[in-house]
BAKE-952351 format. One record per residue (C-alpha): residue number from 1; residue in one letter; chain; x negated, y negated, z negated. Coordinates in pm, whole numbers, padded with zeros to 5 digits. Example, Ala and Ser with C-alpha at 12.3 -4.5 7.8 and 13.67 -1.06 7.14 Angstrom:
<recs>
- 1; A; A; -01230; 00450; -00780 $
- 2; S; A; -01367; 00106; -00714 $
</recs>
This chain:
<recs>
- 1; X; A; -08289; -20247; -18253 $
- 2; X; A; -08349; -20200; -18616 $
- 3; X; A; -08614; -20011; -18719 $
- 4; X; A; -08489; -19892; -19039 $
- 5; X; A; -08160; -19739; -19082 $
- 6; X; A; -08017; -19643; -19426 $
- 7; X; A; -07860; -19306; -19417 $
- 8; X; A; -07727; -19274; -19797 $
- 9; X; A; -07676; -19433; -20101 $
- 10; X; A; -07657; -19361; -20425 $
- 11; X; A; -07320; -19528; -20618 $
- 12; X; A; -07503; -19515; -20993 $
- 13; X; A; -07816; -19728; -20882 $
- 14; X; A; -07978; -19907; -20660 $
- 15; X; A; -08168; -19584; -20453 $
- 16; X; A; -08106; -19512; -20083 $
- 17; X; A; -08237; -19309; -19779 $
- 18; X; A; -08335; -19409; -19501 $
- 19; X; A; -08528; -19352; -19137 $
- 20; X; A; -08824; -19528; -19050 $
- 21; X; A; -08877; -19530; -18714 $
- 22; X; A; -09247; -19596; -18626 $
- 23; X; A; -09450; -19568; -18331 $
- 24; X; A; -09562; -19234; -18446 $
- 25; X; A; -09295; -19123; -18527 $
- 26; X; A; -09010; -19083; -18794 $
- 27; X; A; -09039; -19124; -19160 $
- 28; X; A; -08734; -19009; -19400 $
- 29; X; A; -08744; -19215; -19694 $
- 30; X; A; -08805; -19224; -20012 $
- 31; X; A; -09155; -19105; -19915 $
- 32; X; A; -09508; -19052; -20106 $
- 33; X; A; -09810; -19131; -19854 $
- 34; X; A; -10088; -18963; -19945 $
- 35; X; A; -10390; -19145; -19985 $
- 36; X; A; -10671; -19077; -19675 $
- 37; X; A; -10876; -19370; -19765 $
- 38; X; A; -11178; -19347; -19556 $
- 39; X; A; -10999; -19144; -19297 $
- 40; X; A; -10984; -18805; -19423 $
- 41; X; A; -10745; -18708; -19747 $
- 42; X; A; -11027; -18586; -19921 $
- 43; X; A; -11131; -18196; -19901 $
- 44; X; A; -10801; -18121; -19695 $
- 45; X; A; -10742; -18067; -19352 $
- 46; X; A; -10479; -18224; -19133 $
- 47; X; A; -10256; -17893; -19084 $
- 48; X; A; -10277; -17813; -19412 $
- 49; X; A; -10148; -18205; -19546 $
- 50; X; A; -09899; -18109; -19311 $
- 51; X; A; -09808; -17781; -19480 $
- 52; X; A; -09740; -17989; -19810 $
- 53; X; A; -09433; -18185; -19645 $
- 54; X; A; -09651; -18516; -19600 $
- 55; X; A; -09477; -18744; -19326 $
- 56; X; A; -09730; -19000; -19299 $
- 57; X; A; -10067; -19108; -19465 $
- 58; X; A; -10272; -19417; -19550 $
- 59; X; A; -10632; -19525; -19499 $
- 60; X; A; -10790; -19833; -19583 $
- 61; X; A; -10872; -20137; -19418 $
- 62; X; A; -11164; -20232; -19579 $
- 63; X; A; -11361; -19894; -19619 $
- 64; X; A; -11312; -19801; -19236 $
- 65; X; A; -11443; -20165; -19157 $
- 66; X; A; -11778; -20062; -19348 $
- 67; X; A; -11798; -19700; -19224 $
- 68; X; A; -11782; -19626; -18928 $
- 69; X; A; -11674; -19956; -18806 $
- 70; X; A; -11441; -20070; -18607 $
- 71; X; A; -11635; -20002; -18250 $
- 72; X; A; -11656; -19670; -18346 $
- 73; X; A; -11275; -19577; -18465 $
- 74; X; A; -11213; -19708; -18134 $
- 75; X; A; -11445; -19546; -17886 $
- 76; X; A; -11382; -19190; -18108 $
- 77; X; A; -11004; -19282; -17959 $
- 78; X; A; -10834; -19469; -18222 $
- 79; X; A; -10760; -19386; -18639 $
- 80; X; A; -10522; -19126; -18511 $
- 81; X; A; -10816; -18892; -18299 $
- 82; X; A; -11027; -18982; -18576 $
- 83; X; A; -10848; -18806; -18849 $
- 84; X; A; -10676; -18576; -18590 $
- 85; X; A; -10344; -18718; -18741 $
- 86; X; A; -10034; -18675; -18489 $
- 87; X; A; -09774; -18865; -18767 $
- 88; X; A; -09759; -19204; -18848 $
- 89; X; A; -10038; -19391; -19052 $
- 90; X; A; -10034; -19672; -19241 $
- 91; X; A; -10357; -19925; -19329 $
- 92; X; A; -10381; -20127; -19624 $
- 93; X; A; -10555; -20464; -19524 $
- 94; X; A; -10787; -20412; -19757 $
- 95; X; A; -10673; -20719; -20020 $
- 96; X; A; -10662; -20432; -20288 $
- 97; X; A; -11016; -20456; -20288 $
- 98; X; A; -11049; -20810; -20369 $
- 99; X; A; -10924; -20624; -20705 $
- 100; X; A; -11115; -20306; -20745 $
- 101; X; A; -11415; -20448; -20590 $
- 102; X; A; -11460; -20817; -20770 $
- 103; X; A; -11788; -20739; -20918 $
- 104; X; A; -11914; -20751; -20510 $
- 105; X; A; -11695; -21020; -20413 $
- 106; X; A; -11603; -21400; -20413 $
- 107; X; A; -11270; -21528; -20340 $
- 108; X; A; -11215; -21826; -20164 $
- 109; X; A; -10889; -22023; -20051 $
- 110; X; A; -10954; -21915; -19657 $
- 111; X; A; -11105; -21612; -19738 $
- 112; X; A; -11321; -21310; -19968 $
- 113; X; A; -11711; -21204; -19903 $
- 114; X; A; -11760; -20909; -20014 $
- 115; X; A; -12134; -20744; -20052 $
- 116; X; A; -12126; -20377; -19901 $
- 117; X; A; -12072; -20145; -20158 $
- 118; X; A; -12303; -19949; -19982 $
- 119; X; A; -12581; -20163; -19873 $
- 120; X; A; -12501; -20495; -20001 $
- 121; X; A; -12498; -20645; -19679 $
- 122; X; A; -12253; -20932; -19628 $
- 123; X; A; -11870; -20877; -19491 $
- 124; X; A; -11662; -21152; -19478 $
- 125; X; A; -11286; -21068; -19438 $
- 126; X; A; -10989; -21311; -19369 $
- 127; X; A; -10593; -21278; -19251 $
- 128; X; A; -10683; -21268; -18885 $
- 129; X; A; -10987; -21061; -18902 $
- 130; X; A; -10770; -20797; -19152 $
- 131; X; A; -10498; -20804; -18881 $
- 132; X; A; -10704; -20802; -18576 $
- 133; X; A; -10936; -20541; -18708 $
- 134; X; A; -10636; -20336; -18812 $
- 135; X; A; -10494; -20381; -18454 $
- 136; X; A; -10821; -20202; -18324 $
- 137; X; A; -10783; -19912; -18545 $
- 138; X; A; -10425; -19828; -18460 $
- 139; X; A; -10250; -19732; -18733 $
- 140; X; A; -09820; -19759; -18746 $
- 141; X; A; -09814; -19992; -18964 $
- 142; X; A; -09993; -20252; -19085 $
- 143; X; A; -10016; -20462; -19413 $
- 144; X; A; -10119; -20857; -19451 $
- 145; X; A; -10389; -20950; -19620 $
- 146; X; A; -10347; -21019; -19968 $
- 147; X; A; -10489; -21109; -20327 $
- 148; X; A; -10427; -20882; -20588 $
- 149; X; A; -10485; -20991; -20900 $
- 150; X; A; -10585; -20834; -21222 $
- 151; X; A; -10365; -20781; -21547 $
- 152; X; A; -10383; -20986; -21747 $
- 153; X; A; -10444; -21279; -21541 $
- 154; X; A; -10515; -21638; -21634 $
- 155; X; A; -10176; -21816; -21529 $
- 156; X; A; -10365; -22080; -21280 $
- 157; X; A; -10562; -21779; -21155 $
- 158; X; A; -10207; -21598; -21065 $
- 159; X; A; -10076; -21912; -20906 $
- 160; X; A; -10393; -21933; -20680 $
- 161; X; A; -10371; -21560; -20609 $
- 162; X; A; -10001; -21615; -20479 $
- 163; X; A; -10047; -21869; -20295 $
- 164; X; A; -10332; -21789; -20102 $
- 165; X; A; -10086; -21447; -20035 $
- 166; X; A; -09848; -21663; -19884 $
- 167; X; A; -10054; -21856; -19683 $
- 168; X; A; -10279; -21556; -19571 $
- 169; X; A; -09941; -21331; -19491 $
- 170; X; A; -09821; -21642; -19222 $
- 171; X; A; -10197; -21638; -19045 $
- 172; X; A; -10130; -21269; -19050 $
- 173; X; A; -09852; -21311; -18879 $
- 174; X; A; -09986; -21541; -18650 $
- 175; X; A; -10304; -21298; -18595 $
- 176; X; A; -10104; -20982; -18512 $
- 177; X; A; -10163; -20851; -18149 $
- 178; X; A; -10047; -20509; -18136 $
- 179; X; A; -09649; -20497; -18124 $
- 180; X; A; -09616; -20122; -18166 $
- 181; X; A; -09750; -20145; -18455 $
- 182; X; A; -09509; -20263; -18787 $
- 183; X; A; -09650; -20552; -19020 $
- 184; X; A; -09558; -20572; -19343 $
- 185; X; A; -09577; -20858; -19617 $
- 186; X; A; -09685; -20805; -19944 $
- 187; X; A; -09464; -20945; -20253 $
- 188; X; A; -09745; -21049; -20554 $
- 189; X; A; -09726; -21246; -20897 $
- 190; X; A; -09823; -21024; -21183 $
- 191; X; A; -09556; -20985; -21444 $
- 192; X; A; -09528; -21322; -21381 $
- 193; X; A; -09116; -21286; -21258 $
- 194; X; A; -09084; -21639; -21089 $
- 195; X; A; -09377; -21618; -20898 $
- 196; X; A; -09257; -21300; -20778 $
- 197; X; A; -08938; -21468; -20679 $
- 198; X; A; -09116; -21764; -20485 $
- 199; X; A; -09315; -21517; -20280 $
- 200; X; A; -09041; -21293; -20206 $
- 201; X; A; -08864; -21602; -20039 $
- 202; X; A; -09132; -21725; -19888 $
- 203; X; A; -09299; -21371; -19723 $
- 204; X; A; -08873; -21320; -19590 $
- 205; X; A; -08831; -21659; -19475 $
- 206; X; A; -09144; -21519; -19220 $
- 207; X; A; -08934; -21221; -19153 $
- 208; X; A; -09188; -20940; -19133 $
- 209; X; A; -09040; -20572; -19068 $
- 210; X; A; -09104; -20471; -19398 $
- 211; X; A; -09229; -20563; -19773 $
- 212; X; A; -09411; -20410; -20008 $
- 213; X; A; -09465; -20506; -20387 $
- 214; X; A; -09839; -20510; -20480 $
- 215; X; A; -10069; -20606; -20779 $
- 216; X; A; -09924; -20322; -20969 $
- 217; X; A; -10054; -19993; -21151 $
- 218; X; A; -10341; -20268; -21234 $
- 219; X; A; -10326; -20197; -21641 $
- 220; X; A; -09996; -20383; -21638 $
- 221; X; A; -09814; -20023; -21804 $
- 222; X; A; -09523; -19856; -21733 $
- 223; X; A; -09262; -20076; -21861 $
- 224; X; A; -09381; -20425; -21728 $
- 225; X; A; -09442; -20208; -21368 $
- 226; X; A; -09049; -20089; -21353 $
- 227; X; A; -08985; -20439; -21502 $
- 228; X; A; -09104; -20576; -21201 $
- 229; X; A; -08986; -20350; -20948 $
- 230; X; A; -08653; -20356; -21097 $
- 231; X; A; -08667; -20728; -21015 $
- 232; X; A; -08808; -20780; -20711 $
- 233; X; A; -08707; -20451; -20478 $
- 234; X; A; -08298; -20641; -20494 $
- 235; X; A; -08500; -20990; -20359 $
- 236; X; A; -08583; -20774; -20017 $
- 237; X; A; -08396; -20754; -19752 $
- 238; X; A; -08147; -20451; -19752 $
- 239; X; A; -08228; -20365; -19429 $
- 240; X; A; -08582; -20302; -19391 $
- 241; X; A; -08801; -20043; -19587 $
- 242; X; A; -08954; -20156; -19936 $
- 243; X; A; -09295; -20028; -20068 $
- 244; X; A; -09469; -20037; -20401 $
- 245; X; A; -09822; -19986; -20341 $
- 246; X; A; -10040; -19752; -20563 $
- 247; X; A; -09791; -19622; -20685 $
- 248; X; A; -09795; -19401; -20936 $
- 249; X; A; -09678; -19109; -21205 $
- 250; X; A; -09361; -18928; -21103 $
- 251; X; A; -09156; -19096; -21396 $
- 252; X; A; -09306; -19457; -21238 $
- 253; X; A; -09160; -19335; -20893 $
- 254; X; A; -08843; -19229; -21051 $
- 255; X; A; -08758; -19514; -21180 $
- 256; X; A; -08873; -19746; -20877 $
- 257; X; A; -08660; -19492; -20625 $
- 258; X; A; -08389; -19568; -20866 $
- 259; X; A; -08437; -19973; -20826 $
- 260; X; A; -08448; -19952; -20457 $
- 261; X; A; -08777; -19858; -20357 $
- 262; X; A; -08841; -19663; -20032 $
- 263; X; A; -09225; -19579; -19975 $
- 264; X; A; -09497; -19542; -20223 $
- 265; X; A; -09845; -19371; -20221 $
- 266; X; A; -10119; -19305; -20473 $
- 267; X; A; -10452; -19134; -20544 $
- 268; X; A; -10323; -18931; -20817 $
- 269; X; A; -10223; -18600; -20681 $
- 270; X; A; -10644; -18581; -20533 $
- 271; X; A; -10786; -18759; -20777 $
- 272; X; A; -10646; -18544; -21054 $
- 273; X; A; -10700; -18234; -20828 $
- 274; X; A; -11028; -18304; -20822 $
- 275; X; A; -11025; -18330; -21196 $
- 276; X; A; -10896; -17990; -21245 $
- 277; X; A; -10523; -18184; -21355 $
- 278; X; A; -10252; -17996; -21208 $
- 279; X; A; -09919; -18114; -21197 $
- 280; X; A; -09607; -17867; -21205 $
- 281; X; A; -09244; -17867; -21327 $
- 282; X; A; -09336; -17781; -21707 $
- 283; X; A; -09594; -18034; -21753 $
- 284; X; A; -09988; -18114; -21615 $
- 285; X; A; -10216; -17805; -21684 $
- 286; X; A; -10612; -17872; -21732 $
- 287; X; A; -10714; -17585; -21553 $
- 288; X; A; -11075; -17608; -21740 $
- 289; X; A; -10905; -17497; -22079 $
- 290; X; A; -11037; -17128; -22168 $
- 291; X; A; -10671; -17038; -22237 $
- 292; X; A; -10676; -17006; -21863 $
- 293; X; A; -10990; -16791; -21815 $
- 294; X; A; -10763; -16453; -21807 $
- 295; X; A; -10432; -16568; -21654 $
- 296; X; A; -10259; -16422; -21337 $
- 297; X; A; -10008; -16654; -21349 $
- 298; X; A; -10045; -16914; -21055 $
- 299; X; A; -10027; -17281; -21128 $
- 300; X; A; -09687; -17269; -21099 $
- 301; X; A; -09449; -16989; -21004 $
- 302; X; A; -09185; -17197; -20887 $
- 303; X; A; -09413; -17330; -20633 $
- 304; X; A; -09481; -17187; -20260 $
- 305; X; A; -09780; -17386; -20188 $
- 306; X; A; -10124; -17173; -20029 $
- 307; X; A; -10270; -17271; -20351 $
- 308; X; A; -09994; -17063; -20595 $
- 309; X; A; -09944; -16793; -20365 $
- 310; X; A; -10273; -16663; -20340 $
- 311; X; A; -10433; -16786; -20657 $
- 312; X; A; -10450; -16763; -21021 $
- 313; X; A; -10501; -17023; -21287 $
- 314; X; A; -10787; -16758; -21424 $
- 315; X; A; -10968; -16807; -21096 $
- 316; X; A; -10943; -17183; -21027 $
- 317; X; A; -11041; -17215; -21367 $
- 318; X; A; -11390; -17038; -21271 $
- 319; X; A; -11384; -17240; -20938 $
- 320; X; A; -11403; -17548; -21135 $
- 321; X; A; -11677; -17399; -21400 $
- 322; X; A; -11893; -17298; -21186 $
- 323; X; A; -11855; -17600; -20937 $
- 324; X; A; -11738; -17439; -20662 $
- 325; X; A; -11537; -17667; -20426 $
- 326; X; A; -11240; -17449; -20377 $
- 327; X; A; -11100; -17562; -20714 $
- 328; X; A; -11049; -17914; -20607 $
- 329; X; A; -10930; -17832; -20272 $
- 330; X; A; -10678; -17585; -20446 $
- 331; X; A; -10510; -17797; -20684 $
- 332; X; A; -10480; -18116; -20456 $
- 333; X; A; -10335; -17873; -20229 $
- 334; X; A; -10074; -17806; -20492 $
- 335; X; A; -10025; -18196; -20594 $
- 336; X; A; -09968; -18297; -20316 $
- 337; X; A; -09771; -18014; -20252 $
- 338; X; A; -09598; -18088; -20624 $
- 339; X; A; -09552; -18468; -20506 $
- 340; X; A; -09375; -18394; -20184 $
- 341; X; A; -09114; -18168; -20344 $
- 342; X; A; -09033; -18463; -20572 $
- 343; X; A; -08962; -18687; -20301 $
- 344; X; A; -08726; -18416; -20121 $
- 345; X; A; -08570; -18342; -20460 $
- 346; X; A; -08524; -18716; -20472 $
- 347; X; A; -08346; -18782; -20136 $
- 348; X; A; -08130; -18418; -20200 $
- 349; X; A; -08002; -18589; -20517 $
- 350; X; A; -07929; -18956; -20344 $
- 351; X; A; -07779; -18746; -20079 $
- 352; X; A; -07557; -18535; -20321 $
- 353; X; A; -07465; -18843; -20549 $
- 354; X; A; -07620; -18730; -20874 $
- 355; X; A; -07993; -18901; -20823 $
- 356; X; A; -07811; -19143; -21129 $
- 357; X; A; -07776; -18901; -21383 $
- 358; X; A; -08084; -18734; -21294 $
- 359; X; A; -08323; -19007; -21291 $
- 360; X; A; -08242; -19107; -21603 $
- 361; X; A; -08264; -18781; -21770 $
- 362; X; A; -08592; -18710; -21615 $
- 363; X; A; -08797; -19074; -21681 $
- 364; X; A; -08637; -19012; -22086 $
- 365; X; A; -08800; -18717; -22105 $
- 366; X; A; -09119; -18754; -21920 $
- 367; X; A; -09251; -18416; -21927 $
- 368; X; A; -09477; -18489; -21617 $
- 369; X; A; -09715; -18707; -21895 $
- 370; X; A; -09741; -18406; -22159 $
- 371; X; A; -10016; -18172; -22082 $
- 372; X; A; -10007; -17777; -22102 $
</recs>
């Protein structure tokens, strides 16, 4: 039985929708994860995530290892009790922070040490441990361990990088106990479009129930990131889900829906929430601007989230001045809210057979990057 089943396609591109069926239930795709890194989406509780239209979310691998450990997710009752999450969940292995981490790490061909970012103590992390640990913790689905690498990237560096992917993705496969839980590969290779190639073949050649495309929103910019995308997502397999990981502005998820792309999270709608950097249909709004001081308006008045309905910008604006936590909370309310009404608008317009035109009107104009 497959686990992915396309429901629509779109005849000007390359886009699609689709089911996901997972263990915990499922996911109708295209779909943004938002990003619950050490458990918990930061400042937000689970009802209310819920409440924005989020299907699923992510943690990570690698930070859940460190605190509170792998004993402990499991005696609390598994990831799911532990961030009193009753949708699906998805781990990253925690091969992303062989990247954002290399100042506390060193790489080797089996695989990475990494000193504690919070103690310095010493954590060594290979394919089986990443799977096996990420068995423990129970999440829906689970991703290989990987290297990314950095942009730019020395070309023997890159070549090292993907091949110690492909080798770590088959003792990943090897490693993984848990079978209702989905493991997917991960496609890397920079801008580097042949090695992207070779590892696509190789990673389907070990037929793993999905792939994602990693090692990019690294520096590489927008262009060389669709470049990519627009290449690999047509080397996957038709018939089972495709995610690019970290994943990114709207305009960058636009234009990846548009090449094929099916899943896709990112730290930008919290991040930037936390920032006071609202997102809406007209454009971002810094909601620390004094133009903002006296204005009923709400963040957007378009928008139904708890956020615009009950306050305005002249309020969130003094939330943020004077530190009070509320402002974040607020605004990644609405981001994610903001985020999640892109994705339906998305699968409306595959659905109705104008995502084409669309798409292309909406990446061309890219009002999402020009701030209010």
């Amino acid at each position: 039985m497959s686990i992915f089943e396309i429901t629509t396609k779109d005849s000007g591109s390359s886009a699609r929708c689709g089911l996901l069926e997972t263990a915990g239930g499922t996911v109708t795709t295209p779909v943004f994860m938002p990003v619950g890194t050490r458990g918990s989406v930061k400042g937000l509780l689970p009802e209310t995530i819920k409440q924005t239209g989020s299907q699923i979310v992510l943690a990570n691998t690698y930070h859940l290892l460190i605190r509170p450990g792998v004993d402990a997710v499991e005696k609390l009752g598994g990831l799911h009790k532990l961030m009193a999450w009753d949708g699906p969940i998805l781990t990253d292995s925690g091969g992303y922070q062989v990247f954002s981490l290399s100042t506390l790490n060193r790489v080797g061909d089996d695989g990475v040490e990494f000193a504690s970012h919070v103690d310095g103590s010493k954590i060594y992390m290979d394919a089986k441990i990443a799977t096996e640990v990420q068995n423990r913790l129970g999440a829906d689905i689970i991703m290989c361990f990987d290297e990314c690498a950095p942009y730019p990237c020395e070309a023997a560096d890159l070549r090292k990088a993907v091949d110690r992917t492909i080798r770590w993705a088959g003792q990943c496969k090897e490693a993984h106990g848990n079978d209702k839980q989905l493991l997917f590969g991960i496609v890397q290779g920079g801008v580097d479009l042949e090695l992207r190639k070779e590892c696509a073949e190789k990673l389907i050649e070990m037929d793993f129930d999905g792939y994602a495309i990693g090692g990019l929103s690294v520096g590489e910019g927008h262009e060389n990131m669709i470049t990519v995308a627009d290449f690999t997502a047509p080397l996957l397999p038709e018939n089972k889900p495709r995610y690019l990981m970290g994943v990114g502005m709207p305009a960058d998820i636009i234009a990846a829906v548009r090449a094929g792309v099916d899943m896709f999270d990112c730290v930008l709608p919290t991040r930037n929430g936390r920032n006071g950097f609202a997102f809406t249909d007209n454009g971002p709004l810094k909601m620390r601007n004094s133009k903002n001081s006296e204005d009923r308006r709400a963040v957007d008045e378009k928008c139904d989230c708890y956020c615009c309905k009950n306050f305005s910008r002249g309020a969130i604006r003094h939330f943020f001045n004077v530190g009070e936590m509320l402002g974040p909370i607020l605004i990644s309310i609405h981001n994610i809210t903001f985020y999640q009404k892109l994705m339906h608008t998305i699968r409306e317009k595959i659905e109705n057979n104008t995502f084409s035109e669309w798409a292309a009107e909406m990446i061309a104009g890219d009002k999402y990057n020009t701030v209010k």
